[in-house]
DSSP file (Angstrom, degrees, kcal/mol; ACC not computed):
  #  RESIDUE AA STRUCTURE BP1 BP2  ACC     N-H-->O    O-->H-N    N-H-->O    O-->H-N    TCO  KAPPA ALPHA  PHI   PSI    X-CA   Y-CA   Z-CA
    1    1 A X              0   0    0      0, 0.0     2,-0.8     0, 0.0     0, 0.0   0.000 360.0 360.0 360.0 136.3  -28.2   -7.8  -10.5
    2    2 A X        -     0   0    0      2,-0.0     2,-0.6     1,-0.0     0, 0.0  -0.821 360.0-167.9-115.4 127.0  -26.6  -11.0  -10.9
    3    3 A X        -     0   0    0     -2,-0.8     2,-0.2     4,-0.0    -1,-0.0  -0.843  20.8-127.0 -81.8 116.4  -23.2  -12.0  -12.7
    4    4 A X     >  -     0   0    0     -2,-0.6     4,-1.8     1,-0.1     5,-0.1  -0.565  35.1-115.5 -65.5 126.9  -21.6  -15.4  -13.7
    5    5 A X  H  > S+     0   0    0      2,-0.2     4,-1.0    -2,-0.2     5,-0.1   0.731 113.1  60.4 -20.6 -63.1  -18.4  -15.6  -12.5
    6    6 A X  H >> S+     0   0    0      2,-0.2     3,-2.0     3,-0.1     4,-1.5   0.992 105.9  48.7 -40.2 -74.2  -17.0  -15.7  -16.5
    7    7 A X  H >> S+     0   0    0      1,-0.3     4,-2.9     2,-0.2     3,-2.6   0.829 112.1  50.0 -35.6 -74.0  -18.5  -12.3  -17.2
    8    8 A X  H 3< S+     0   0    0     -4,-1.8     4,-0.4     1,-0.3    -1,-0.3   0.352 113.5  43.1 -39.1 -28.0  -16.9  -11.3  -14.1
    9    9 A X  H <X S+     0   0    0     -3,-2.0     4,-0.7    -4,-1.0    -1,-0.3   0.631 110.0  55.0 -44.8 -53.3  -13.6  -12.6  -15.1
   10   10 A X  H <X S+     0   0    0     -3,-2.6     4,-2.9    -4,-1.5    -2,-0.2   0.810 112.4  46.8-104.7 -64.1  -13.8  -11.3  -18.7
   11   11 A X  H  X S+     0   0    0     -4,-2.9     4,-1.9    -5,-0.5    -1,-0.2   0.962 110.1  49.5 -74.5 -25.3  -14.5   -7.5  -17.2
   12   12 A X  H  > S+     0   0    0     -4,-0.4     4,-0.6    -5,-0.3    -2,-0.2   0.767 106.6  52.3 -95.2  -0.2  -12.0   -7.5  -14.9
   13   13 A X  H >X S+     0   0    0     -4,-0.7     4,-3.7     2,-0.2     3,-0.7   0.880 110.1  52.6 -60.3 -44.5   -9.5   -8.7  -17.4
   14   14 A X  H 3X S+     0   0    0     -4,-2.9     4,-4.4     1,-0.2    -2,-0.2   0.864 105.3  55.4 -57.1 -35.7  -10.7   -5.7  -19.7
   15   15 A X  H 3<>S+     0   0    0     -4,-1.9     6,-2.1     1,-0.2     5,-2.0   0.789 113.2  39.3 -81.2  -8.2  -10.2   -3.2  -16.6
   16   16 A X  H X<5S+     0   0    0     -3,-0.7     3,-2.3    -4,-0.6     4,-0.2   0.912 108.7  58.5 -91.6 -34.4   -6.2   -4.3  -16.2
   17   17 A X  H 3<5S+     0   0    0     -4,-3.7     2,-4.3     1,-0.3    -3,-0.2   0.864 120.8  38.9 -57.5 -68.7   -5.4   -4.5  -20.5
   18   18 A X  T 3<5S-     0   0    0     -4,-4.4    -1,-0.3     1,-0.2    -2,-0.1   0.107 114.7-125.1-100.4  73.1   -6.7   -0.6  -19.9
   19   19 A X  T < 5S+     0   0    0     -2,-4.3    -1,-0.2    -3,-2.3    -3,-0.2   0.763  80.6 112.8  30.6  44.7   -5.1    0.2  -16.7
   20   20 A X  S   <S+     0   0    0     -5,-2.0    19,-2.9     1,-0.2    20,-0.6   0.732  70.8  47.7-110.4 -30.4   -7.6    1.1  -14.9
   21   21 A X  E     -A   38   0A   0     -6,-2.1     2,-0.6    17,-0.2    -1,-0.2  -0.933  69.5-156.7-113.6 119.1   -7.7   -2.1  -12.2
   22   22 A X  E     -A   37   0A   0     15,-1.2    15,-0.7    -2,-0.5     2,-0.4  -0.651   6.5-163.7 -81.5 134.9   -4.4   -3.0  -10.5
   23   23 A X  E     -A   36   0A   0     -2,-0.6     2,-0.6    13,-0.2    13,-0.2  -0.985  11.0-163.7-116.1 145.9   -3.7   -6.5   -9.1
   24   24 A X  E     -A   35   0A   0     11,-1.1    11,-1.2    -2,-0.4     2,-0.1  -0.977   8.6-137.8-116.4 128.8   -0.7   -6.6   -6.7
   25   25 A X  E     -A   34   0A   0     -2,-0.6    49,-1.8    47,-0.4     2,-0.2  -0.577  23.8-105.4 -92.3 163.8    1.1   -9.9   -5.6
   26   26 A X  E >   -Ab  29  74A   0      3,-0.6     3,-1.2     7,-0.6    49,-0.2  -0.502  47.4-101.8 -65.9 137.2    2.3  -10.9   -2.5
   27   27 A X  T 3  S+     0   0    0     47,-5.1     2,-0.5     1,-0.2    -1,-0.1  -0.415 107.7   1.0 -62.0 144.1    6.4  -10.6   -2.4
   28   28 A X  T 3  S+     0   0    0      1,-0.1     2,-0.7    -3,-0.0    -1,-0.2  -0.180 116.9  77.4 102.7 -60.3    7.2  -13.7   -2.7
   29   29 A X  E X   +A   26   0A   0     -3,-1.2     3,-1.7    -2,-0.5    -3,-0.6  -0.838  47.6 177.6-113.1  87.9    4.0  -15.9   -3.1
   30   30 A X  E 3  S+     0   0A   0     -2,-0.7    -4,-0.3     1,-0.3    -1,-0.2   0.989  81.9  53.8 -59.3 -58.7    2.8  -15.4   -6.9
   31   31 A X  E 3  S+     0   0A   0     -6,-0.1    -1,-0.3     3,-0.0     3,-0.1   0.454  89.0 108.3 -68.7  -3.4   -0.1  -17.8   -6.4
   32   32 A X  E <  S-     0   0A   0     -3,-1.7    -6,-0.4    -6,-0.2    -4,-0.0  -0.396  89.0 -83.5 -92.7 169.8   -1.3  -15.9   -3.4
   33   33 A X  E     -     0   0A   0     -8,-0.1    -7,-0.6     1,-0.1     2,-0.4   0.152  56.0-132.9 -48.2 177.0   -4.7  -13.7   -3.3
   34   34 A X  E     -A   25   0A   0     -9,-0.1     2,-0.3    -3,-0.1    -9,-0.2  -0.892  11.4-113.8-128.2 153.3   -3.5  -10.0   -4.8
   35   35 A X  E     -A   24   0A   0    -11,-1.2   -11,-1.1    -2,-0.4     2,-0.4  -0.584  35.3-131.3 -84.0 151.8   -4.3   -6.7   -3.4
   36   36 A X  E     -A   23   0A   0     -2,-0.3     2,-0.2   -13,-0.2   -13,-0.2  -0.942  24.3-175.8-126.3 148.3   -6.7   -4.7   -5.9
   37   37 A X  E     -A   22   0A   0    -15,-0.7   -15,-1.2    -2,-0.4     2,-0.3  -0.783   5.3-164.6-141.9 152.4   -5.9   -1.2   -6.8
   38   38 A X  E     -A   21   0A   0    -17,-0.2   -17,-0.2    -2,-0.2    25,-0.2  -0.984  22.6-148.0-149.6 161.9   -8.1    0.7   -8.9
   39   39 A X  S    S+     0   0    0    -19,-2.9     2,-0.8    -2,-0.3    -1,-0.1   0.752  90.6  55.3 -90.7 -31.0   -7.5    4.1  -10.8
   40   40 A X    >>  -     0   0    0    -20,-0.6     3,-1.8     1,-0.1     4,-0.6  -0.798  64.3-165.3 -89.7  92.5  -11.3    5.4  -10.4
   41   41 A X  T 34 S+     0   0    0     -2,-0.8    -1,-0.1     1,-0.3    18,-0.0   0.274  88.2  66.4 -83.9  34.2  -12.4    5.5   -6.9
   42   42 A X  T >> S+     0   0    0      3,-0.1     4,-2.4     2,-0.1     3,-1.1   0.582  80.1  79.4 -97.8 -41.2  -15.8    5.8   -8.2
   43   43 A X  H <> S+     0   0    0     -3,-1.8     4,-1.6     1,-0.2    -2,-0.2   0.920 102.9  30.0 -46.0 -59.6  -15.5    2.6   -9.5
   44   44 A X  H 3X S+     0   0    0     -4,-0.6     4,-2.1     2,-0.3    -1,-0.2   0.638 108.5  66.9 -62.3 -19.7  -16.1    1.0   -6.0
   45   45 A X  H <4 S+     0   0    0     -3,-1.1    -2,-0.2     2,-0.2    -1,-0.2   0.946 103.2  50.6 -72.2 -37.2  -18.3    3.6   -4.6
   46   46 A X  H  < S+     0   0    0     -4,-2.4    -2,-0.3     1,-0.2    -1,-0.2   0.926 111.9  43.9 -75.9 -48.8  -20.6    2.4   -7.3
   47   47 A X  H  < S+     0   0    0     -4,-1.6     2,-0.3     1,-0.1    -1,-0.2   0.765 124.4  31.7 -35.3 -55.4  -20.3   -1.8   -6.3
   48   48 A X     <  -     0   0    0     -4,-2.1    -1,-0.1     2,-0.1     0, 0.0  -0.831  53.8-153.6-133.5 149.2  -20.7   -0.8   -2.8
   49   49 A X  S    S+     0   0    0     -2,-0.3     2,-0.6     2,-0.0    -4,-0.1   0.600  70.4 105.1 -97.5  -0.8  -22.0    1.5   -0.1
   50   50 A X        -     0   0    0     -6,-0.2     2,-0.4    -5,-0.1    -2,-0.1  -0.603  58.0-151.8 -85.3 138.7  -19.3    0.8    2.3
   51   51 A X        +     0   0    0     -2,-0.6     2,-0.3     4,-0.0    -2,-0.0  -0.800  17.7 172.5 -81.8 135.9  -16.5    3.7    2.8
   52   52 A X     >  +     0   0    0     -2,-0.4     4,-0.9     1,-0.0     5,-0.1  -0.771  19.5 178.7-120.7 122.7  -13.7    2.9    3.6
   53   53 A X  H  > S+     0   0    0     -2,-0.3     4,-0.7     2,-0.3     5,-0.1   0.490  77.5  68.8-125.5 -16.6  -11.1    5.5    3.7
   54   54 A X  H >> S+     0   0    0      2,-0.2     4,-2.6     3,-0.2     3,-0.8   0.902 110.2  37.4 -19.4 -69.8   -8.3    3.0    5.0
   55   55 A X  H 3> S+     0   0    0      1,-0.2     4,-0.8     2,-0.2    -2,-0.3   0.806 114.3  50.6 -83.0 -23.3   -8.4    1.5    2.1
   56   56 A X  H 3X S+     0   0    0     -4,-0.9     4,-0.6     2,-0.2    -1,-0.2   0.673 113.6  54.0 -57.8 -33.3   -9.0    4.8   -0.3
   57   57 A X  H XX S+     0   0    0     -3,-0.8     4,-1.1    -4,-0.7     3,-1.1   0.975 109.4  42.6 -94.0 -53.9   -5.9    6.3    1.7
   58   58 A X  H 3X S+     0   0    0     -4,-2.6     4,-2.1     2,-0.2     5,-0.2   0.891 110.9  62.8 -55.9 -44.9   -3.6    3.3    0.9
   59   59 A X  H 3X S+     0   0    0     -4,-0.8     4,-3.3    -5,-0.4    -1,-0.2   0.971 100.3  52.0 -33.2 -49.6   -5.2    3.6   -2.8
   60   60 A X  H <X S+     0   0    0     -3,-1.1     4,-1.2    -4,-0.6    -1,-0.2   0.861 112.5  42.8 -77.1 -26.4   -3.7    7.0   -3.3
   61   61 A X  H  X S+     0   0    0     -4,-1.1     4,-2.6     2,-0.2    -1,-0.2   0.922 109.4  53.0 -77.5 -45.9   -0.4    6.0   -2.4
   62   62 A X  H >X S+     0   0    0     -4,-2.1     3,-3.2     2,-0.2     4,-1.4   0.947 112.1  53.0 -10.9 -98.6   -0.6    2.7   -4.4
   63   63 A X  H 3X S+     0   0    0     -4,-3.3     4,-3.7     1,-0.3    -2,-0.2   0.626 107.2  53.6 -35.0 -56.8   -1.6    5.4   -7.3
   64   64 A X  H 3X S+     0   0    0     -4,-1.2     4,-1.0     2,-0.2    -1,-0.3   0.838 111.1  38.2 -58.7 -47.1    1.5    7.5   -6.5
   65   65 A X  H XX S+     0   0    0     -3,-3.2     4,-1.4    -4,-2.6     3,-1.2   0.970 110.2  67.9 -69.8 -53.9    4.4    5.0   -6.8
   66   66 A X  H >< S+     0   0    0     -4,-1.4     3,-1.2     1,-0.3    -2,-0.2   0.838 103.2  42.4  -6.2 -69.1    2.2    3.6   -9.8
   67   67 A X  H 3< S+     0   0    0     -4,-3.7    -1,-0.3     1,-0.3    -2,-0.2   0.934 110.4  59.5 -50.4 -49.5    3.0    7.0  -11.9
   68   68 A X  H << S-     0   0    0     -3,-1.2    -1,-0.3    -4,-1.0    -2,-0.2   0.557 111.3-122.4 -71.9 -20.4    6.4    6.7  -10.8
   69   69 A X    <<  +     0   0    0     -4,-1.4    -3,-0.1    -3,-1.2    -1,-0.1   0.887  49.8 165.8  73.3  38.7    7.0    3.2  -12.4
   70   70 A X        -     0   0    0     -5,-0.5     2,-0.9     1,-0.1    -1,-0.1  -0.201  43.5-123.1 -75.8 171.3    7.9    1.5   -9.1
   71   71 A X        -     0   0    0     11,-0.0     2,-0.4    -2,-0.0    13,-0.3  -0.759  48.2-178.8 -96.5  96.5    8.0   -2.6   -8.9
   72   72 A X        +     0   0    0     -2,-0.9   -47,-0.4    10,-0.1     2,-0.2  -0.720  19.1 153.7-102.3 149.0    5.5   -2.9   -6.0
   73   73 A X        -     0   0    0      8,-0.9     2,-0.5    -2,-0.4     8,-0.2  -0.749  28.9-133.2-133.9-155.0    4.0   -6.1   -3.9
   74   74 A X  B     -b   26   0A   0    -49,-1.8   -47,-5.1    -2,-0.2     2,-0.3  -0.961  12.6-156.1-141.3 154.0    2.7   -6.4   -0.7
   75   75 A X        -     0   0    0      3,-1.6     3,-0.1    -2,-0.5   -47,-0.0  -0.979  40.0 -88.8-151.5 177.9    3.1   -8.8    2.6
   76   76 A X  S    S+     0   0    0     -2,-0.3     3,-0.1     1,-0.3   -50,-0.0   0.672 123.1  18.3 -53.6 -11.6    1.3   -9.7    5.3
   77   77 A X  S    S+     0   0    0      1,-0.2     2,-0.5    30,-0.0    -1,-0.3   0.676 115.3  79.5-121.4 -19.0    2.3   -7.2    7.8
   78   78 A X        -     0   0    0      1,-0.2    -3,-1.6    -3,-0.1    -1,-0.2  -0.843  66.5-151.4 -81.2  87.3    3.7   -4.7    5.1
   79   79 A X  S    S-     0   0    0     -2,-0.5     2,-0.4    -5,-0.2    -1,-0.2   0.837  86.1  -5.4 -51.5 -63.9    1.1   -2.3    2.9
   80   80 A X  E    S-C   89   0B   0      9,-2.2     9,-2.1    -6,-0.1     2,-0.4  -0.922  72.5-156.3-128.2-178.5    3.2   -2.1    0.0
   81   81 A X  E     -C   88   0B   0     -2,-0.4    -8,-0.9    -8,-0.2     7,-0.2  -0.953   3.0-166.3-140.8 126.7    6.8   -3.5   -0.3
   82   82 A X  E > > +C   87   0B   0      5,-4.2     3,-2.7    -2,-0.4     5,-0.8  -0.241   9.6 179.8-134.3  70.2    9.5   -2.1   -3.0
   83   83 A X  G > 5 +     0   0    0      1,-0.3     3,-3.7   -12,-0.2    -1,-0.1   0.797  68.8  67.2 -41.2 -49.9   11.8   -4.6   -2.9
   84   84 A X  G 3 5S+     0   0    0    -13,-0.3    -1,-0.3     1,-0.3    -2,-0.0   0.934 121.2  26.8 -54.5 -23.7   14.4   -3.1   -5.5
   85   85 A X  G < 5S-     0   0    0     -3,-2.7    -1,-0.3     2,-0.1    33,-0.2   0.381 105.9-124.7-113.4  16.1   14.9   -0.3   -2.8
   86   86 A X  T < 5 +     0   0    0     -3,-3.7    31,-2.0    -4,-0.4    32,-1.7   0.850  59.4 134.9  46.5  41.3   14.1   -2.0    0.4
   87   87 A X  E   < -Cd  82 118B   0     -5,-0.8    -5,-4.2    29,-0.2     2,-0.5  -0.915  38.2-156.4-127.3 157.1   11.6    0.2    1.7
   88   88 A X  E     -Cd  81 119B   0     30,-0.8    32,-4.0    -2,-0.4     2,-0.6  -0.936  10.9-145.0-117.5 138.1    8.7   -0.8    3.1
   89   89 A X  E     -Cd  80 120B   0     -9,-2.1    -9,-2.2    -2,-0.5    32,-0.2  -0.822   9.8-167.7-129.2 119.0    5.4    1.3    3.4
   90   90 A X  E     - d   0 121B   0     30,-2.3    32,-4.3    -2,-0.6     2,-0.7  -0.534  14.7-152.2 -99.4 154.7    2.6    1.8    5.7
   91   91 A X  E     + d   0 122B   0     -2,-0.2     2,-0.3    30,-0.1    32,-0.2  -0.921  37.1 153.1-102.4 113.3   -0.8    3.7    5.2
   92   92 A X  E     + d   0 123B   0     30,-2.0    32,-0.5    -2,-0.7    29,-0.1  -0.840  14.1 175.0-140.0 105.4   -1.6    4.8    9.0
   93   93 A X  S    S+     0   0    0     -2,-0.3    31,-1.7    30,-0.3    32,-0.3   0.827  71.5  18.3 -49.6 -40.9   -3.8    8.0    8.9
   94   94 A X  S    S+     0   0    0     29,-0.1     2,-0.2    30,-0.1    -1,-0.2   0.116  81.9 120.4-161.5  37.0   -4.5    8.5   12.4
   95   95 A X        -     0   0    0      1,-0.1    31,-0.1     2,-0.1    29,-0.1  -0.564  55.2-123.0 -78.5 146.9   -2.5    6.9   14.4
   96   96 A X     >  -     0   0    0     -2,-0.2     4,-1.9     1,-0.1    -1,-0.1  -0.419  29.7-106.4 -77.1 169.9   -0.1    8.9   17.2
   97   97 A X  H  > S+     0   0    0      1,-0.2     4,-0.8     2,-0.2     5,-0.1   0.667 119.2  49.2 -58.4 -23.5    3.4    8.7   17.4
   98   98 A X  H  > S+     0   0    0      2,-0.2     4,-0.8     1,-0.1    -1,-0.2   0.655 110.8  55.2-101.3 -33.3    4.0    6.7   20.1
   99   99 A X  H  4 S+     0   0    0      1,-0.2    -2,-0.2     2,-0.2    -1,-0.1   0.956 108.5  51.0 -52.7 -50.2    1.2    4.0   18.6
  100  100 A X  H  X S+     0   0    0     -4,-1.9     4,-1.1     1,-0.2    -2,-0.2   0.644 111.2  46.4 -96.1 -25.2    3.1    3.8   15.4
  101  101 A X  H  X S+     0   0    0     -4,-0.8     4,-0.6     2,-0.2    -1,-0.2   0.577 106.6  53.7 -76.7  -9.8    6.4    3.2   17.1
  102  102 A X  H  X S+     0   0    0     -4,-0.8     4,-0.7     2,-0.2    -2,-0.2   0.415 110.6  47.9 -72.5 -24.9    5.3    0.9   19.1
  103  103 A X  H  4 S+     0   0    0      2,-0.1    -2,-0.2    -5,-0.1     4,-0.2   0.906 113.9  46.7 -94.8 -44.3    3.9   -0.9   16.0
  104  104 A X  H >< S+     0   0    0     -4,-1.1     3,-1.0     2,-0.2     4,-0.4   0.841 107.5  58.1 -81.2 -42.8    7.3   -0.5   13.9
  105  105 A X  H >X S+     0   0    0     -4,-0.6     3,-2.1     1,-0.2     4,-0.6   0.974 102.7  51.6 -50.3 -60.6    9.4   -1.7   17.0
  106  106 A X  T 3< S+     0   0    0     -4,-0.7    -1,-0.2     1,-0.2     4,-0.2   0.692 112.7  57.2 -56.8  -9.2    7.2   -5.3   17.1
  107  107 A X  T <> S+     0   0    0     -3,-1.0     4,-0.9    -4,-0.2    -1,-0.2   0.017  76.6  95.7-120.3  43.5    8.3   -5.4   13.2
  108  108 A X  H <> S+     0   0    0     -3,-2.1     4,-3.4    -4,-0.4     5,-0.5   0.875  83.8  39.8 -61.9 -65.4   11.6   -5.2   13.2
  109  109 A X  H  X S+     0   0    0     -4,-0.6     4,-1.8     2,-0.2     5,-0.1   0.996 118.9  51.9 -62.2 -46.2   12.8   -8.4   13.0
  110  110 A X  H  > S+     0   0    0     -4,-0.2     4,-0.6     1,-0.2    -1,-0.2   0.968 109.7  53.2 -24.5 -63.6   10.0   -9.0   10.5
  111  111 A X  H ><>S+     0   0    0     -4,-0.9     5,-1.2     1,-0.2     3,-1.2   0.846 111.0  40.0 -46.1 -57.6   11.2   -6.1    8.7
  112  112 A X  H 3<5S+     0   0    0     -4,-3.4    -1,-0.2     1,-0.3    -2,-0.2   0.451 102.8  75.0 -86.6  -0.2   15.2   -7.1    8.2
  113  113 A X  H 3<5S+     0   0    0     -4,-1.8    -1,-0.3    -5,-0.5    -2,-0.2   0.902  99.0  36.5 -70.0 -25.6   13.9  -10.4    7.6
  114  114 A X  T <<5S-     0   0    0     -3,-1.2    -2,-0.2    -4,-0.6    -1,-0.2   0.070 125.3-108.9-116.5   7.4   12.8   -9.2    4.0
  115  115 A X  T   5 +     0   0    0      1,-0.2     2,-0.4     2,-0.0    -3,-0.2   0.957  59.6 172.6  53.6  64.6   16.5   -6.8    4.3
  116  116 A X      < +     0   0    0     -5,-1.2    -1,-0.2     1,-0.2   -29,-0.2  -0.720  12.0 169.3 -75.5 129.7   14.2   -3.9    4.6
  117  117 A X        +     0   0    0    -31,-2.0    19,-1.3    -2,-0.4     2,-0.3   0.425  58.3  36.2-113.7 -30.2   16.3   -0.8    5.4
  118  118 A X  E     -de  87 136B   0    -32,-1.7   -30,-0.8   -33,-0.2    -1,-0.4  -0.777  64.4-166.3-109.0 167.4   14.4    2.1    5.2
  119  119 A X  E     -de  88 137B   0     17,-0.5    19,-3.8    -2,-0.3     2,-0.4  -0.899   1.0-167.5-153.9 121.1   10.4    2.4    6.3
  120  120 A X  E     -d   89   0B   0    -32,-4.0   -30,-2.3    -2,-0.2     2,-0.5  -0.862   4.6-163.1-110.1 150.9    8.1    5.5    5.3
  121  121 A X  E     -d   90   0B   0     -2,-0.4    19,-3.8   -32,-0.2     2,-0.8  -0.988   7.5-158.0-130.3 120.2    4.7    5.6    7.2
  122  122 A X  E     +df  91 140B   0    -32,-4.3   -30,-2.0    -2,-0.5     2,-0.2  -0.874  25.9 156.0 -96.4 124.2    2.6    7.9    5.4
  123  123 A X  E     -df  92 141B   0     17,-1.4    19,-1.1    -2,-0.8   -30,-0.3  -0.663  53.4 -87.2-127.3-171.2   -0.3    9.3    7.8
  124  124 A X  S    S-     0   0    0    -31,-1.7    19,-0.3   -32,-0.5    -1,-0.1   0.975 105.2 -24.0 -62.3 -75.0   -2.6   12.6    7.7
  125  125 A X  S    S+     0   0    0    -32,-0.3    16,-0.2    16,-0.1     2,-0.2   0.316  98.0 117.0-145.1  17.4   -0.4   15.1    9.5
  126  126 A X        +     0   0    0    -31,-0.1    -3,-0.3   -33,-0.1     2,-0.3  -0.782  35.1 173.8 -94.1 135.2    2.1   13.2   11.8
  127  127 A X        +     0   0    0     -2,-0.2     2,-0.2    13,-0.2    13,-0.1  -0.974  20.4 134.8-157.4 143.1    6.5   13.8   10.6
  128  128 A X        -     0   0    0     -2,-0.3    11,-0.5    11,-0.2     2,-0.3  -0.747  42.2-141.1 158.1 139.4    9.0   12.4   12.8
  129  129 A X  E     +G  138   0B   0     -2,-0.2     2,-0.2     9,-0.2     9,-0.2  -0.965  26.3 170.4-148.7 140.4   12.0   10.5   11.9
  130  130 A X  E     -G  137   0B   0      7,-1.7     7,-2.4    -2,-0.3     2,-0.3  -0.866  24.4-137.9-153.6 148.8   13.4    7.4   13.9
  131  131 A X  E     +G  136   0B   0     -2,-0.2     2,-0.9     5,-0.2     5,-0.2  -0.769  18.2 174.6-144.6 122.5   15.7    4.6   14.0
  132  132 A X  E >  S-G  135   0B   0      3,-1.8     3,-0.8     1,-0.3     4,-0.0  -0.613  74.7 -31.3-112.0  98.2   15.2    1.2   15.1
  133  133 A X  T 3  S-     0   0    0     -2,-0.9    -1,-0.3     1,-0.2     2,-0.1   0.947 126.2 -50.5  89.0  38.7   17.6   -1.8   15.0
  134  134 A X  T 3  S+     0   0    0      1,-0.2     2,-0.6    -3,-0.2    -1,-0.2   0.129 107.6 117.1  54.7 -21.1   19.0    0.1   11.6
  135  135 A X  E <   - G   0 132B   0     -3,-0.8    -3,-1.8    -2,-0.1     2,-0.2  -0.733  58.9-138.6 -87.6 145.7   16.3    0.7    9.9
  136  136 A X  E     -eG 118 131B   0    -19,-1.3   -17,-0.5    -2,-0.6     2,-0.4  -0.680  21.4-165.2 -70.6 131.5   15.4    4.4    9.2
  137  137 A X  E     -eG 119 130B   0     -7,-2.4    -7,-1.7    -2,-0.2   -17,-0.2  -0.990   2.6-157.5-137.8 157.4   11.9    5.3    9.5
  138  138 A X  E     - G   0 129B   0    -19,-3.8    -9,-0.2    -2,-0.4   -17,-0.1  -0.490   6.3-152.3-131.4  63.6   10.1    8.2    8.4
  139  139 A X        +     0   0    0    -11,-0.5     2,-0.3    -2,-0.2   -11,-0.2   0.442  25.9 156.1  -1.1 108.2    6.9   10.1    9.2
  140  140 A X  E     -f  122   0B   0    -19,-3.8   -17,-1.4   -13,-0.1   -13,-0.2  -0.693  44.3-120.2-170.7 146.8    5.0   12.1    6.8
  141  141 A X  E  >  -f  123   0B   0     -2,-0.3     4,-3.0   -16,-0.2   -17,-0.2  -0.236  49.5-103.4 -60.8 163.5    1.7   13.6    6.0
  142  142 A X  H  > S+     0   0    0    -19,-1.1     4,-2.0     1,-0.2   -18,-0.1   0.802 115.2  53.6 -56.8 -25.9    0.4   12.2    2.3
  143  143 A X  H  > S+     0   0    0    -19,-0.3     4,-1.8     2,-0.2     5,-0.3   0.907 107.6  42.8 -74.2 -42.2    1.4   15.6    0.9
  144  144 A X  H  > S+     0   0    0      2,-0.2     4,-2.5     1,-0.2     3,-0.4   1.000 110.8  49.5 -90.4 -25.9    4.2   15.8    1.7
  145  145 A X  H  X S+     0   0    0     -4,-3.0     4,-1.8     1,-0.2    -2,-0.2   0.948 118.2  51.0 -41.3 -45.5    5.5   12.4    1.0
  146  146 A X  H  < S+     0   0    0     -4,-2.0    -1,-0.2     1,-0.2    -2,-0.2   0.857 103.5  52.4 -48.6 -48.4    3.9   13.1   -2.3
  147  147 A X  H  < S+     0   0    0     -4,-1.8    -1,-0.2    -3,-0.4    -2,-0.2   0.651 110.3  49.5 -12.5 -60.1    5.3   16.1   -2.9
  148  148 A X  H  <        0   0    0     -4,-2.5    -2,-0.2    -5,-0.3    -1,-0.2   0.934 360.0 360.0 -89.9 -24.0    9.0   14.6   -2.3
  149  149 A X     <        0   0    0     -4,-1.8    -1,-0.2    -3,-0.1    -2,-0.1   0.320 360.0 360.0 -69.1 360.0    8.9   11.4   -4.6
């Protein structure tokens, strides 16, 4: 089925006036591309046959500060960003520990560049608590991070 680019425009304007499509900006960079969030993950299944459960996992989290009426963006190494509280958050599912601190160590300086202090890494089942350079960071499966917000 083919769409013009207007139509396409014109519906996804419809899906943010009823909250249904999220756009996120980059901290910082207004004019840059925006992360899309969506409240129906059906919504995508139906556009496309590709899964991706990366991006579904990071959804649900998205979806969880959402309720909460956080200010969120995003940056290039950072999955979402909440600047009013300095935390940064990654979606890693199924990474080990030793991966994922090994990944937060090479984004430190990144990290306090943007006066990040705290960092929660939401995964499947990994909880473990760390400090690198000052920042706190904090393991936990999605439930329970869910659970405690």
């Amino acid at each position: 089925m083919k769409i013009s680019k207007d139509k396409l425009y014109a519906i996804t304007s419809t899906l943010i006036e009823q909250k249904l499509l999220f756009l996120v900006e980059k901290q910082g960079q207004p004019s840059a591309a925006r992360k899309v969030f969506q409240v129906d993950f059906a919504l995508k299944n139906a556009m496309t046959f590709k899964k991706d459960f990366l991006k579904r996992f990071e959804n649900m989290i998205f979806l969880e500060l959402l309720k909460r009426d956080k200010t969120i963006f995003y940056d290039d190494f950072i999955d979402l960003y909440l600047p009013d509280e300095q935390l940064a958050i990654f979606c890693i599912p199924f990474a080990t520990d030793e991966v994922i601190q090994s990944k937060m160590k090479k984004l430190t300086h990144a990290l306090k560049s943007l006066h990040v202090n705290k960092v929660e890494i939401i995964t499947l089942g990994n909880e473990e608590s760390f400090v690198l350079d000052t920042i706190h960071f904090s393991m936990l499966p999605f439930w329970d991070w869910a659970l405690q917000l």
